[in-house]
N, C-alpha and C positions, 0 to 999 in steps of 0.2 A: 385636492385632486390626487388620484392615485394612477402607479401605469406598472403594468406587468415586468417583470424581470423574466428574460428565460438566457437557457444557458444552450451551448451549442447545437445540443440536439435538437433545439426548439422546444423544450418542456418547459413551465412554468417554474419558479423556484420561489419567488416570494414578488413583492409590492414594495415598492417608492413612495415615499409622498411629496407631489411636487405643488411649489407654489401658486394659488390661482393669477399672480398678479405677475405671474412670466407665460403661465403657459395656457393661461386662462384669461391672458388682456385683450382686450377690444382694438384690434387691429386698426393702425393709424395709416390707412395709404397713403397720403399725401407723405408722410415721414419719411415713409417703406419706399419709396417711386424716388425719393430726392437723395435718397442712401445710394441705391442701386446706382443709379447717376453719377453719381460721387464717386463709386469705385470703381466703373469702368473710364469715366475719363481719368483719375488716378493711374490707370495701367499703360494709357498713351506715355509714349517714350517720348514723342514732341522734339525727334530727330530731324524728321524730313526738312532737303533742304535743295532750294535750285540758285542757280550763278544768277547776279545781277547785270547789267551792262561795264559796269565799273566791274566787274570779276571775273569775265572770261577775255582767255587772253587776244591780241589781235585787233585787228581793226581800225589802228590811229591814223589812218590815211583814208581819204576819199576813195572809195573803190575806181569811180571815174570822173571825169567834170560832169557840171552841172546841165548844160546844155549843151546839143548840137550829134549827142550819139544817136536818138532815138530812144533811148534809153529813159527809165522810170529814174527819179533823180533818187540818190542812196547817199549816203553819210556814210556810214559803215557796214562794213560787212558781219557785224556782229549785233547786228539791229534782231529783235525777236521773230522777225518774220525772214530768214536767212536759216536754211541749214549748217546748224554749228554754234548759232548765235544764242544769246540772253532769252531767260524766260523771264514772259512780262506776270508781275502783279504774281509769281510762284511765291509758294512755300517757302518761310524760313522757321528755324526751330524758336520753341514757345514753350511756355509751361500750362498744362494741361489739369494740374492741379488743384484739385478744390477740397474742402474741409467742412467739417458739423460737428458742434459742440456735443463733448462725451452726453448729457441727457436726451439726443435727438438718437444716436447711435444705439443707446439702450434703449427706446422706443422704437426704434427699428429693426431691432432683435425680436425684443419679445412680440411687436407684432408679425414678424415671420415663423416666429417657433408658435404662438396660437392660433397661425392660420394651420400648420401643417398639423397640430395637437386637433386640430376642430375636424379635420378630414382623416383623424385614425393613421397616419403615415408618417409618427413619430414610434420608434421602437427601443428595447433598451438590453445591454445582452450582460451578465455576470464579466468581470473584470478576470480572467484564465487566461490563460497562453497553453499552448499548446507543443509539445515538444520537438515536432519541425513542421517546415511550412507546405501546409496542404491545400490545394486552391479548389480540390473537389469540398472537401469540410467546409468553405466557405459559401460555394453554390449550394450548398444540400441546406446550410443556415435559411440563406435568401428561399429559397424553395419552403422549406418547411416550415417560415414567418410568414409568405405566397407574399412576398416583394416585387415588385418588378419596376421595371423605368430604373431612372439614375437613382444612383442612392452616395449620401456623403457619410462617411462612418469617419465619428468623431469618438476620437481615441486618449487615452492618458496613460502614464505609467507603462511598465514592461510590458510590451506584448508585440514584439518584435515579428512575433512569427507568424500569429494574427495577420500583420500587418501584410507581411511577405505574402500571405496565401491570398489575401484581399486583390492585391495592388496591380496585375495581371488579369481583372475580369474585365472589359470594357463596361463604362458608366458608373464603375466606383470611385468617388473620389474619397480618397482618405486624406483626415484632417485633424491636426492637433488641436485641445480645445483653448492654448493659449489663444489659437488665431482666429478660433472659429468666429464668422461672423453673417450677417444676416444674406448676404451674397452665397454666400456656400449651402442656406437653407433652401433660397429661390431657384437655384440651376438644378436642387433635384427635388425628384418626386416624392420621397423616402429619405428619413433620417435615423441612422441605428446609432446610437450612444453606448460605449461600454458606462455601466453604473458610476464609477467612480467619474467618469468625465461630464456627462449630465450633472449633476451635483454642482462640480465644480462651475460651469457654465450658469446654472441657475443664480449661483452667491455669487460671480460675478454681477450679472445681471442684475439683480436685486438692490444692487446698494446704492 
């Protein structure tokens, strides 16, 4: 499988060859659906948290006796049906945590990168930097590749400036390819790769 190189201006420069069994695999939804899953409950904090009866202060006395006011009979005044009082059966903090073994992960990769391969919406741009950061050069890129929607530009090596000119567009997400992963392929519509970091992504992937 081969995929265009172009360089800032949008011109063509040369061809890649990528491998079919990353970017040409047979998409595993079920994988793909239980990753995504996986790292959004991953992102829960699992803070939330509300007072027990035993944890708010107050209350150790009968508010009044038991018969004879008219009165609905009460225990305490920190009872959960009391303004001020305990919340019942509330939230407390938890761990939100779940895990898949490194061969499900890499099956959920590369079926995210050959669904976006199979729909033409993976790109790839020469590894340059630019000598300061310009955020029009980077729209006139997106324009002259006719990108549009979210896009994750998955970056390597020096290119600071690149970056700088990127990171200021709304719907770019820019991403180093140590972290890239099949989450950041599904939130956008569109994936630019500078050359050196696809590569490197693929031999990840691959082994």
């Amino acid at each position: 499988m081969k995929l265009d190189v172009f360089n800032l201006k949008g011109e063509k420069t040369e061809q890649i060859e990528l491998k079919d069994d990353v970017f040409g695999f047979k998409p595993n939804e079920e994988v793909l659906d239980q990753y995504i899953k996986m790292y959004q409950l991953n992102q829960r904090q699992g803070t939330s948290s509300t007072k027990s009866r035993s944890e708010v202060s107050g209350g150790g006395t009968k508010p009044w006796r038991q018969k004879g006011t008219g009165r609905a009979r009460h225990g305490s005044i920190r009872s959960p049906i009391w303004v001020g009082g305990a919340v019942a059966h509330g939230p407390k903090p938890k761990s939100w945590k779940k895990s898949l073994n490194e061969k499900m992960k890499r099956i959920a990769l590369k079926s995210a990168l050959s669904l976006r391969m199979s729909q033409g919406r993976i790109f790839v741009i020469d590894d340059i930097n630019i000598e300061k950061p310009k955020t029009k050069l980077f729209l006139d890129v997106l324009k002259k590749l006719k990108i549009d929607g979210k896009v994750s530009l998955v970056w390597d090596g020096d290119c600071e400036n690149i970056l700088r000119s990127a990171r200021n567009i709304p719907g770019v997400f820019l991403i180093n390819e140590g972290s890239f992963g099949p989450y950041d392929v599904i939130r956008s519509q569109n994936l630019i790769f500078f050359k050196n970091a696809i590569l490197k992504v693929q031999e990840r992937v691959s082994k």
